[in-house]
ZAFITOR-55206 format. One record per residue (C-alpha): residue in one letter; residue number from 1; x, y, z. Coordinates in pm, 1 decimal, always signed. Layout:
// residues N
  r    k      east     north        up
  A  NUM         X         Y         Z
...
***
This chain:
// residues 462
  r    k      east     north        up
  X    1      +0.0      +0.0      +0.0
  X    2    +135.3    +326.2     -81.9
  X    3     +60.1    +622.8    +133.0
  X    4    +204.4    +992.8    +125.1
  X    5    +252.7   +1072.5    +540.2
  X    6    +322.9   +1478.2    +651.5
  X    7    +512.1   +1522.3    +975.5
  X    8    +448.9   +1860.8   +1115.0
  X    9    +691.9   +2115.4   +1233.2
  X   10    +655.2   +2017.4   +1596.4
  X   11    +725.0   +1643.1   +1541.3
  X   12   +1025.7   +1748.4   +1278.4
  X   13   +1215.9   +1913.2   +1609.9
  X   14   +1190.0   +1561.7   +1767.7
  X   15   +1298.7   +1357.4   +1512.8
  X   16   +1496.7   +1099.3   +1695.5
  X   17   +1129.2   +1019.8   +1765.6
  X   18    +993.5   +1057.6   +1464.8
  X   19   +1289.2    +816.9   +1330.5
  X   20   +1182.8    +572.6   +1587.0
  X   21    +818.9    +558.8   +1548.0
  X   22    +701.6    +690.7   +1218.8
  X   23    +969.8    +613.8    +998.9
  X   24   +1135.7    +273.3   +1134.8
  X   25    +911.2    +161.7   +1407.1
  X   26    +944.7    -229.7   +1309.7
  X   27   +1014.7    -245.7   +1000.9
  X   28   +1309.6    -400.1    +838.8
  X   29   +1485.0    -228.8    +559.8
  X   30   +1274.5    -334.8    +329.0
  X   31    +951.2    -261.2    +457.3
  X   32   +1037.8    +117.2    +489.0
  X   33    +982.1    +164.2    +131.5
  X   34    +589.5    +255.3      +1.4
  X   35    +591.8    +574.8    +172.7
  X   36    +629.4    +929.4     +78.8
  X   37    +699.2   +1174.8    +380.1
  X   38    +631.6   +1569.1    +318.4
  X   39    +838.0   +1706.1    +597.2
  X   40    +720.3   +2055.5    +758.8
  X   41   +1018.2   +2299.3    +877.5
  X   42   +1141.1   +2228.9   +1245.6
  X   43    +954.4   +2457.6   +1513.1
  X   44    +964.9   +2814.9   +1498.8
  X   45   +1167.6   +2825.2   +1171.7
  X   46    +879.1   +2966.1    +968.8
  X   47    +777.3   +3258.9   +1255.7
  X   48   +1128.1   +3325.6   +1236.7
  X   49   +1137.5   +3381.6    +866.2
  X   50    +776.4   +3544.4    +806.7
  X   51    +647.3   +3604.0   +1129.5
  X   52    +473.6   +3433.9   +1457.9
  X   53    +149.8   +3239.0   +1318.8
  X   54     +17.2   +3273.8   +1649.4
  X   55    +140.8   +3636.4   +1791.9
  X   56    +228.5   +3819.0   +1492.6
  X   57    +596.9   +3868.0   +1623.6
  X   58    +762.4   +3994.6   +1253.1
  X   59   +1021.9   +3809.5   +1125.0
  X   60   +1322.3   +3780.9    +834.1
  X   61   +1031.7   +3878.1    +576.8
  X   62    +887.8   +4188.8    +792.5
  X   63   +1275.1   +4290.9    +802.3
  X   64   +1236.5   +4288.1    +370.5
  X   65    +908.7   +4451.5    +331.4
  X   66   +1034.3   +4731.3    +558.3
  X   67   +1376.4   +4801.0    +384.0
  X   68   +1624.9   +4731.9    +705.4
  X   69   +1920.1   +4465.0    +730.2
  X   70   +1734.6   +4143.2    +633.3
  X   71   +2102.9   +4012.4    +481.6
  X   72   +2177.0   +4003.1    +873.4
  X   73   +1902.3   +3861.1   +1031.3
  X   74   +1942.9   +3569.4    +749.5
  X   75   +2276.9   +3522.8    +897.7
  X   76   +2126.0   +3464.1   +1214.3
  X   77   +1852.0   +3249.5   +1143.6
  X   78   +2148.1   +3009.6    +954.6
  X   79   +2347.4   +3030.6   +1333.2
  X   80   +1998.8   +2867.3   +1486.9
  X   81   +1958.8   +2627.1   +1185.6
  X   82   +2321.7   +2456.1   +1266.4
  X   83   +2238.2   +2485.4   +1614.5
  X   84   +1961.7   +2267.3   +1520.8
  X   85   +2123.9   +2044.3   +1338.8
  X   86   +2341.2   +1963.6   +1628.1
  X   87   +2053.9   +1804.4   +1841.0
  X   88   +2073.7   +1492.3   +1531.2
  X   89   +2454.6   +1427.1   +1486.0
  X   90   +2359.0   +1146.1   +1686.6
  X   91   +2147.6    +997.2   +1492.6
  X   92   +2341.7   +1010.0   +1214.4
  X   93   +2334.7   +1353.7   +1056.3
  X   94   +2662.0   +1485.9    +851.8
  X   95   +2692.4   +1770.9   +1008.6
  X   96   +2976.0   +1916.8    +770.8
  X   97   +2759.1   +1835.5    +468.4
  X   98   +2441.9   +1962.0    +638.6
  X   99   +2600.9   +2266.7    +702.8
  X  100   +2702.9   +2301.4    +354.3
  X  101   +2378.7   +2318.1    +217.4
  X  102   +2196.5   +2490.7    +439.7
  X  103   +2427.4   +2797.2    +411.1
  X  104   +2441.4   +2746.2     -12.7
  X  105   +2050.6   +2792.9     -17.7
  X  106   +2071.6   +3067.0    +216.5
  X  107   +2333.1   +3229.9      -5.6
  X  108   +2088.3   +3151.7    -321.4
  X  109   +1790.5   +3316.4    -112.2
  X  110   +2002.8   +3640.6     -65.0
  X  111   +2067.0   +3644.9    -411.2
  X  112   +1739.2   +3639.3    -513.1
  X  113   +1661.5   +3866.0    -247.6
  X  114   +1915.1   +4125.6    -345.6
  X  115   +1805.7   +4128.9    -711.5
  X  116   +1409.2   +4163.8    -596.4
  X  117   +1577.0   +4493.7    -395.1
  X  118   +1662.8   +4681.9    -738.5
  X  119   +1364.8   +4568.0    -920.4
  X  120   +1163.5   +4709.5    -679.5
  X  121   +1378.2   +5059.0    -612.2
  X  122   +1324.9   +5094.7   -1010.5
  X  123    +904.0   +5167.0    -992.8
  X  124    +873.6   +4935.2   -1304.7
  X  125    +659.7   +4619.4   -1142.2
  X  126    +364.1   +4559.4    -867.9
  X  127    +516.9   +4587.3    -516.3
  X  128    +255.2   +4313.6    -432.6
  X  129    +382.9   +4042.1    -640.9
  X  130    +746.7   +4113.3    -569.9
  X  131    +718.3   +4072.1    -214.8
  X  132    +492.9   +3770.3    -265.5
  X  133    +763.8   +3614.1    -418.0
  X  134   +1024.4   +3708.0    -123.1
  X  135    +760.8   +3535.0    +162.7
  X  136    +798.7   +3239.3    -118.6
  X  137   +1161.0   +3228.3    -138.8
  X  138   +1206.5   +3240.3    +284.0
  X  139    +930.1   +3025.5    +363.9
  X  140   +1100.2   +2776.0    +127.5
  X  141   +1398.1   +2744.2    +321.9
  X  142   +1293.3   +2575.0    +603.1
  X  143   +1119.9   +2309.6    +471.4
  X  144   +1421.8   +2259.7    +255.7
  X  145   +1646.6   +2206.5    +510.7
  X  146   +1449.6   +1964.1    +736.0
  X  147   +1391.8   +1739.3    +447.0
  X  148   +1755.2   +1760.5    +303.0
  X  149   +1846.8   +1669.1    +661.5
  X  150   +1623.1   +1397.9    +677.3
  X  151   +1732.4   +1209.8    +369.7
  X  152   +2115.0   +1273.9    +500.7
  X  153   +2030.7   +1090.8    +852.4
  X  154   +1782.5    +843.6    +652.4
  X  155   +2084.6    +741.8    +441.5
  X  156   +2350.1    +727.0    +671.6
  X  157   +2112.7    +469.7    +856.9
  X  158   +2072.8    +255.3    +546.3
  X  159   +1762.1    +345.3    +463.4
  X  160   +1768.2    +393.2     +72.5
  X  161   +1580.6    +760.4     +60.6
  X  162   +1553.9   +1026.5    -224.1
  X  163   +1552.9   +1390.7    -171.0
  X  164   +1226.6   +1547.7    -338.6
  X  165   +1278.8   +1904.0    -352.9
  X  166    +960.8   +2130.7    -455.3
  X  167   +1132.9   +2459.5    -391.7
  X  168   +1262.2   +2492.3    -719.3
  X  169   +1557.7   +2712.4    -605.2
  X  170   +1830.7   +2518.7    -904.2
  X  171   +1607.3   +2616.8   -1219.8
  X  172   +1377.8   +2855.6   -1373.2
  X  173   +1105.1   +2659.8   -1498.8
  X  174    +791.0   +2811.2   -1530.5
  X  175    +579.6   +2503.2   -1373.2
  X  176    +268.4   +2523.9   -1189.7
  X  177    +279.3   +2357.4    -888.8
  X  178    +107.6   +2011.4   -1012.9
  X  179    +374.5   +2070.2   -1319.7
  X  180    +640.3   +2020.2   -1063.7
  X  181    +531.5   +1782.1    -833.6
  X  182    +443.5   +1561.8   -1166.8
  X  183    +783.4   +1597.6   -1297.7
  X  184    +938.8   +1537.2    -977.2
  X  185    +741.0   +1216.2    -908.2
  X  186    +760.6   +1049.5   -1248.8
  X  187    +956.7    +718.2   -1288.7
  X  188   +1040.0    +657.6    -945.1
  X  189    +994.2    +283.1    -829.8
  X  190    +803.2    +368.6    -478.7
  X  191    +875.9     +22.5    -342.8
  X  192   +1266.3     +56.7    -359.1
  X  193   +1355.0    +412.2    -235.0
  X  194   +1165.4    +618.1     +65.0
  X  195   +1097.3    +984.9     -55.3
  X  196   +1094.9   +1271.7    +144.2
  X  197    +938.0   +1603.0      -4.0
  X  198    +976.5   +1989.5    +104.7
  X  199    +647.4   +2079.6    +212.7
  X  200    +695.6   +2394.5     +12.2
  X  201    +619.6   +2370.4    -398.9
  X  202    +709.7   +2614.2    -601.9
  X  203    +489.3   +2732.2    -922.9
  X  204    +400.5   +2994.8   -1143.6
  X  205     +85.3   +3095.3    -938.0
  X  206    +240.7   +3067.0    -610.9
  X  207    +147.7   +2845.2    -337.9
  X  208     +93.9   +3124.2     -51.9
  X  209     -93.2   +3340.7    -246.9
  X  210    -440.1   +3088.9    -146.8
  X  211    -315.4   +2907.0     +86.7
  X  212      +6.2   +3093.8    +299.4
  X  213     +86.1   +2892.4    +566.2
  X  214    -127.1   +2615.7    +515.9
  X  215    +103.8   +2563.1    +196.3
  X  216    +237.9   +2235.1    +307.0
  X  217     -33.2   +2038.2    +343.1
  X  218    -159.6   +2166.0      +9.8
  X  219    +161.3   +2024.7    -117.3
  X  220    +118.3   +1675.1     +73.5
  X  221    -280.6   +1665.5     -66.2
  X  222    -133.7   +1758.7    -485.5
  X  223    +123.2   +1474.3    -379.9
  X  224    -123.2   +1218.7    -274.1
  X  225    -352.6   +1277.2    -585.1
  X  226     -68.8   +1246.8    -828.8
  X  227     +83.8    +940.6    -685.6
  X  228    -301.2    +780.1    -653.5
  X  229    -169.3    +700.0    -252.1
  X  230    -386.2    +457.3     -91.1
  X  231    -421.4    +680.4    +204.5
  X  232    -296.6   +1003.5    +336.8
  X  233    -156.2    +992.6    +717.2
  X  234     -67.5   +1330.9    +916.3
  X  235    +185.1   +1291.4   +1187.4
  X  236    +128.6   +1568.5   +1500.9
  X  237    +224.9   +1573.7   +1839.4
  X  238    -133.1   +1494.6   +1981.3
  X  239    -454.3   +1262.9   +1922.4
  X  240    -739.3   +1427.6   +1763.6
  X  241    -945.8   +1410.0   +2083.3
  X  242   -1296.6   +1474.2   +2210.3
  X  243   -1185.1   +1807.4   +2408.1
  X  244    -835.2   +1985.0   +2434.8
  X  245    -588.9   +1789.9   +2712.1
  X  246    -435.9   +2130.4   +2774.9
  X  247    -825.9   +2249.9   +2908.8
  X  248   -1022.7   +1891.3   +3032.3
  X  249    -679.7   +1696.3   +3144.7
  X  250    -534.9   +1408.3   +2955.1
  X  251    -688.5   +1161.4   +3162.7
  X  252   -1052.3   +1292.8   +3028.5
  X  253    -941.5   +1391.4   +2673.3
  X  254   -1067.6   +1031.4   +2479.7
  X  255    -875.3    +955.6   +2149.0
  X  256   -1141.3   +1008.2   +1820.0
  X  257   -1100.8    +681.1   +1673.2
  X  258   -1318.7    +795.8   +1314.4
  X  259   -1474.6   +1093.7   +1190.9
  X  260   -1597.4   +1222.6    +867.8
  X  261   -1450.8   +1532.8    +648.9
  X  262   -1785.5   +1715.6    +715.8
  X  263   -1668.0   +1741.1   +1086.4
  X  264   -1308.9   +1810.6    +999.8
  X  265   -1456.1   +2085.5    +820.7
  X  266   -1617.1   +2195.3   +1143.5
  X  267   -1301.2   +2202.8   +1297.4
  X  268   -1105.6   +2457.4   +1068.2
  X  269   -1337.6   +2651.1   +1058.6
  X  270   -1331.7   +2716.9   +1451.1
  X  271    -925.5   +2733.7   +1404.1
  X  272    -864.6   +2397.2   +1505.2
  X  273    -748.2   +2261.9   +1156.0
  X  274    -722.6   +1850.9   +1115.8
  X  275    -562.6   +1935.9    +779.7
  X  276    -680.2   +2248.7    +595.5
  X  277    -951.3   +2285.3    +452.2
  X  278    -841.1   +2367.0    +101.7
  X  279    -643.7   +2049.7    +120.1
  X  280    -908.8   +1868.0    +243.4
  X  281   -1121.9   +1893.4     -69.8
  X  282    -940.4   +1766.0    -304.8
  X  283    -856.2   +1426.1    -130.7
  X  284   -1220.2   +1378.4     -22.5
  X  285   -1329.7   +1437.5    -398.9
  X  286   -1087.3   +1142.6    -494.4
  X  287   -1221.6    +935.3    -196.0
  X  288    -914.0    +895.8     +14.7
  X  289    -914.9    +858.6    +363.8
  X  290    -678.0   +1123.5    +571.8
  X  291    -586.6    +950.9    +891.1
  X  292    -433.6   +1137.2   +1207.4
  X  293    -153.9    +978.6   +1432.2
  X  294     +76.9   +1095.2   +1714.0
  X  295    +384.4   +1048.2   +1661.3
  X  296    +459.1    +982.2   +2046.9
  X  297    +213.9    +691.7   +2028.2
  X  298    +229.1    +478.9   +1745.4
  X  299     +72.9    +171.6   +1858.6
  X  300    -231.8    +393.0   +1840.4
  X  301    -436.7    +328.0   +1519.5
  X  302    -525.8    +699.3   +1497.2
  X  303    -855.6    +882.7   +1405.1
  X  304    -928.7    +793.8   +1031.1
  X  305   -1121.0   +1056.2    +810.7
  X  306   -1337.9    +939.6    +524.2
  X  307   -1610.4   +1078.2    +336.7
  X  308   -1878.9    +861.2    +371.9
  X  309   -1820.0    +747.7    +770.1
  X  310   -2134.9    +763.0   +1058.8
  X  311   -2151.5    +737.0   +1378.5
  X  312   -2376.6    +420.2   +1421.8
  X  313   -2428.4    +490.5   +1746.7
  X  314   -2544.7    +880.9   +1794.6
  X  315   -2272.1   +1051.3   +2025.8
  X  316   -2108.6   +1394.1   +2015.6
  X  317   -1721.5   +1316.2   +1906.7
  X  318   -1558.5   +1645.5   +1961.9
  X  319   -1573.5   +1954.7   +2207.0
  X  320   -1391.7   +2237.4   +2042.6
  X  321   -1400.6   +2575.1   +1967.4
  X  322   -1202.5   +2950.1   +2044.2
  X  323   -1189.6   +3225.8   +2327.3
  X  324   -1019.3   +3463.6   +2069.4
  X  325   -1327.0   +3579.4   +1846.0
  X  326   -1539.2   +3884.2   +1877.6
  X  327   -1941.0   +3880.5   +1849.9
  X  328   -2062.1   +4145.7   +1695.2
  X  329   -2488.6   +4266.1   +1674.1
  X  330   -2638.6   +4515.0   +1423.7
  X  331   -3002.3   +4632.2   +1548.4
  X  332   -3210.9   +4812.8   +1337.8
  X  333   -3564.7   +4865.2   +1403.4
  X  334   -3642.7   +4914.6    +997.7
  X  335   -3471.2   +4559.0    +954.2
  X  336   -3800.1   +4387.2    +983.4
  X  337   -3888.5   +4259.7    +599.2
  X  338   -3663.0   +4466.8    +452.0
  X  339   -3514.4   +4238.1    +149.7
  X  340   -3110.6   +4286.6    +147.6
  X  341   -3040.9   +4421.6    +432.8
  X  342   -2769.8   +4169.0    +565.5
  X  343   -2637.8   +4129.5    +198.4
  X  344   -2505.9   +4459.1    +266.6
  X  345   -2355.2   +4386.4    +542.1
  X  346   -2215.8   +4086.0    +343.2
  X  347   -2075.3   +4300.9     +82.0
  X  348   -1898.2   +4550.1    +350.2
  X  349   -1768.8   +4250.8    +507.2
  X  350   -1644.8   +4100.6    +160.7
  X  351   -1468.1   +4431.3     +75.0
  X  352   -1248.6   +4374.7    +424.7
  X  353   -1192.7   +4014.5    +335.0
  X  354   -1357.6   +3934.0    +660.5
  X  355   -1547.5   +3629.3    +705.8
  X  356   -1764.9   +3502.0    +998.0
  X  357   -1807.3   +3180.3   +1212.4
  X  358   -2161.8   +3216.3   +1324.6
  X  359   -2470.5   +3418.9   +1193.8
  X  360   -2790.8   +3436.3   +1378.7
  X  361   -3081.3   +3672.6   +1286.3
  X  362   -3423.3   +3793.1   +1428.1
  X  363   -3646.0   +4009.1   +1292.2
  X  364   -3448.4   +4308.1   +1390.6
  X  365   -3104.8   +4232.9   +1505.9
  X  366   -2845.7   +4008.6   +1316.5
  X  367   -2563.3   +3867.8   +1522.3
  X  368   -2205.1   +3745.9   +1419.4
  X  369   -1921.7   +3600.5   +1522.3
  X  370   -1558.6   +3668.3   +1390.7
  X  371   -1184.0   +3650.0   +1469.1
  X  372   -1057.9   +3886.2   +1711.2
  X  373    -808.6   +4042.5   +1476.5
  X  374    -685.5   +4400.0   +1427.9
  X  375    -807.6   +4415.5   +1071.5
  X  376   -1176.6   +4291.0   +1170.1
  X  377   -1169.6   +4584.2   +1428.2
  X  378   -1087.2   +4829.2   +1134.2
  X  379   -1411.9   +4705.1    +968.5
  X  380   -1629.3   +4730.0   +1242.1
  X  381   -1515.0   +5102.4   +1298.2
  X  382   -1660.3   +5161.5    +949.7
  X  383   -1909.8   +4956.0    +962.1
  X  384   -2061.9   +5153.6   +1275.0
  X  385   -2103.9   +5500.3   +1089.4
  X  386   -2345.9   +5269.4    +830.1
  X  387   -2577.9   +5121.4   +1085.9
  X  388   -2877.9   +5211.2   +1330.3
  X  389   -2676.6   +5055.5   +1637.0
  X  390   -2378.2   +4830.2   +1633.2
  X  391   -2292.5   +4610.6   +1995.3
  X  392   -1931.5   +4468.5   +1963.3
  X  393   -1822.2   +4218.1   +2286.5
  X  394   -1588.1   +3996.9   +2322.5
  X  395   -1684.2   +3675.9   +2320.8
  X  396   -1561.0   +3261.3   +2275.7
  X  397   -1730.0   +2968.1   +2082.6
  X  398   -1783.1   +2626.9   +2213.2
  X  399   -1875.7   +2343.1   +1975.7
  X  400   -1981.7   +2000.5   +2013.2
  X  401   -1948.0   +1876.1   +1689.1
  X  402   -2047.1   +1483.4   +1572.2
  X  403   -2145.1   +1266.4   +1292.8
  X  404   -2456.9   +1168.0   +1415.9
  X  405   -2648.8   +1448.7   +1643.6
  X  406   -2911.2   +1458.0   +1471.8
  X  407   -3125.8   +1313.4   +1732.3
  X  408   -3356.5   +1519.7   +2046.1
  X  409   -3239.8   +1492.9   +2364.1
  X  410   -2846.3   +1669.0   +2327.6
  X  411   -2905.4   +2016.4   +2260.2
  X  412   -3084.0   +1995.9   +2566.7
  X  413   -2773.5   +1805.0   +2748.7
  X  414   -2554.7   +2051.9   +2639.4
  X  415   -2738.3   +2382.7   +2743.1
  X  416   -2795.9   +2177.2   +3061.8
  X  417   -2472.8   +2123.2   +3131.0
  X  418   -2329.6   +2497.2   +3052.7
  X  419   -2642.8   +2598.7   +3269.3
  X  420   -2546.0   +2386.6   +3554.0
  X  421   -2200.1   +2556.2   +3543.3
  X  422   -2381.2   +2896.0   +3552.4
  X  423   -2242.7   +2985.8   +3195.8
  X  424   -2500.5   +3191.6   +2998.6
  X  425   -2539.9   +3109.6   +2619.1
  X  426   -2544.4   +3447.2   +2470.3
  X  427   -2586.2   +3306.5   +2068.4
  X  428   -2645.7   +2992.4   +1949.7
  X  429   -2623.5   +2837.7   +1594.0
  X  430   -2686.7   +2480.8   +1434.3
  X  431   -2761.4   +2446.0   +1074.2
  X  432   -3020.1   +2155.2    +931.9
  X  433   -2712.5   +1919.2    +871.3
  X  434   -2683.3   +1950.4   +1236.5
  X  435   -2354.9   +1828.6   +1286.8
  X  436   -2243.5   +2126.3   +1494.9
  X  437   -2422.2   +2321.0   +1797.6
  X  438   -2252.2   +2635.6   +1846.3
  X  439   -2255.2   +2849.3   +2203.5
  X  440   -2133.2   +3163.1   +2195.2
  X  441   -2074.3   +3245.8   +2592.3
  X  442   -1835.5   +3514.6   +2776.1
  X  443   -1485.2   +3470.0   +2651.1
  X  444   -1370.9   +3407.3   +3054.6
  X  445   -1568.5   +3093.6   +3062.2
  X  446   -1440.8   +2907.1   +2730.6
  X  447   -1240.1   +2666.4   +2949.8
  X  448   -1524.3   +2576.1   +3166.8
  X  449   -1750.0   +2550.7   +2898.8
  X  450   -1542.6   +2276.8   +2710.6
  X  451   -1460.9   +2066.4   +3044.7
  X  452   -1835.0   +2132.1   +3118.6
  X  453   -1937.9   +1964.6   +2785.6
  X  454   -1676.2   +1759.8   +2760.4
  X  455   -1785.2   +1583.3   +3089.1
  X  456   -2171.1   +1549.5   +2971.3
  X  457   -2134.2   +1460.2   +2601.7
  X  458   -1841.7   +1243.9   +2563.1
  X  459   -1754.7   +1118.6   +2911.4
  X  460   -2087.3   +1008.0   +2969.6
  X  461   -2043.3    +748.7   +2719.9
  X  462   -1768.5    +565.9   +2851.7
***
């Protein structure tokens, strides 16, 4: 069976582990072949070149949109890459040949870099597009240094293993990115040599541009539809759970053993991403199953995602949600039958490239929920002088999400339970599919709103 597996960035920084349990386990040499890996940069190296996903802290690329001494800061970010590379000498990395590379392709990137300098300083060409292509070049080079360093330990360990590299840094083909990762993937014999891709692809309509920094897993999905993989397996650092370990405990956080894409869908969309959505589609579409393991536990069978999978037994599978979003209500009292109203709301929303989590209306009031972000507040300050009366509060989400809710008796469970805890649902949502019941409560309770439901929906069934 041949599968394409992604190790993220987190399990990438422990890869004596990963060597051990993902990659070896116990197989013998032979039976490491079949298997494509699409390797994610170690932790932290992509903040440090762009920026922090989660804080916004800038990094190398902030440093080139802003004109100072990126050329420095690239030195320094190649001082913590061979730091890096000295946690794996031990497990058979070259660290004179590692080092070699690493600082070529950062000498290539400040090439490129330097020549994007004077094209810009000359007014000729879109600013946009330029430094597009500079967040393409840095993000590249950390997936192209975990995965070169991963075929250098793989081989010095016997393991036959080929170096697939999607950042396209040696030639100027103009490819699109299923160009590339066709050429690249043509006429090798799967069954005799263990790839391992850069999650990063290069191509003519750049992979950042729709996706940004869910570009590697759109790179492991175009992988597994070209090769016609059997199944797709993502490596992270935790089970796919029924509630958060970090909030409910790990002792009361229960291992999802199957889900469908419907409710991994669910789950981006609150910010808690299986696999992205965008890469979702494509291998749902072609019918292959996407299944989650931890890399710290591989005896575990994981959570496997298909298309077509249901509950058989009705039960709510996951507790999830977000204490960083902001609920905002427009009340107008001429809002009653008036056609359009919300559409332009819609439109003003569009023209921010905001989009919402929740809607809920009434005859005179529609309520939303979106991401807390600095750009959403910059709409809503416009979006106030257009309105009769706009209410902005912060505000979490709390979703119990499952296959098979459709059924009475949990809705009422759940508002029970939040009730019990003296947690006031302020908005609710559930759409016919109902797959999803949606709380919006004070942001200060999100944590005892998830252990709350966690306890009455899925520890109940034990």
């Amino acid at each position: 069976m041949l599968t394409v597996e992604k190790i993220g960035g987190t399990s990438m920084s422990k890869f004596e582990d990963c060597l051990r349990n993902v990659i070896c386990g116990k197989r013998s040499v032979d039976e490491m072949y079949n298997r494509i890996f699409v390797v994610s940069a170690y932790g932290n190296v992509t903040n440090w070149l762009l920026e922090h996903k989660k804080t916004g802290e800038p990094g190398i690329y902030t440093r080139f949109l802003n004109n100072e001494d990126y050329e420095t800061a690239l030195d320094v970010l190649c001082g913590r890459l061979l730091e890096i590379n000295g946690r794996f000498e031990s497990i058979g990395l070259n660290l004179g040949e590692a080092e070699s590379f690493i600082t070529f392709r950062i000498k290539q990137a400040k090439n490129y870099l330097s020549s994007m300098y004077s094209v810009l300083a000359s007014g000729y060409v879109d600013r946009s597009n330029i430094l597009l292509a500079a967040r393409e070049i840095l993000a590249s080079i950390g997936e192209a240094h975990s995965a070169w360093n991963t075929i250098n330990i793989l081989n010095n360990n016997g393991i036959d293993a080929t170096f697939i590299d999607l950042c396209g840094f040696n030639d100027s083909e103009p490819l699109t990115i299923d160009e590339r990762i066709h050429k690249a993937f043509d006429n090798i014999d799967f069954s005799k040599t263990l790839c391992v891709a850069t999650g990063y692809t290069k191509g003519t309509e750049g992979i950042m541009r729709a996706f940004d920094r869910g570009y590697s897993e759109v790179t492991f999905s175009k992988i597994t539809i070209e090769v016609k993989a059997e199944e797709a397996v993502i490596h992270k650092e935790f089970h796919l759970s029924s509630a958060d370990p970090n909030i409910v405990g790990l002792e009361k956080s229960i291992p999802v053993c199957n889900t469908n894409y419907v409710i991994a869908d669910q789950l981006a969309d609150v910010g808690m991403e299986a696999i992205h959505p965008k890469a979702a589609k494509p291998l749902e579409l072609a019918r292959v199953k996407i299944r989650i393991k931890n890399t710290f536990e591989p005896e575990h069978p994981g959570t496997l995602i298909s298309g077509e999978y249901i509950s058989p037994e009705p039960k709510v599978e996951i507790v999830s949600g977000t204490d960083k979003v902001i609920a905002f209500e427009i009340h107008d009292p001429l809002m009653v039958g008036e056609v359009g109203y919300d559409l332009r709301v819609m439109e003003h929303m569009k023209h921010h490239n905001v989009s919402y989590i929740l809607k809920s209306t009434n005859a005179n009031s529609i309520t939303m929920v979106v991401w807390d972000k600095p750009y959403v507040h910059r709409m809503l300050e416009e979006l106030d002088r257009k309105v009769y009366r706009l209410t902005i509060r912060s505000a979490a989400i709390v979703c119990a999400m499952g296959s098979n809710i459709a059924l009475p008796g949990f809705l009422a469970r759940a508002s029970g339970a939040l009730a019990a805890r003296g947690i006031n649902i302020e908005c609710f949502g559930q759409s016919l599919k109902q797959v999803n019941m949606q709380f919006v409560i004070e942001r200060e309770r999100y944590a005892d709103a998830v252990i709350a439901l966690n306890d009455e929906l899925c520890l109940s069934r034990r």
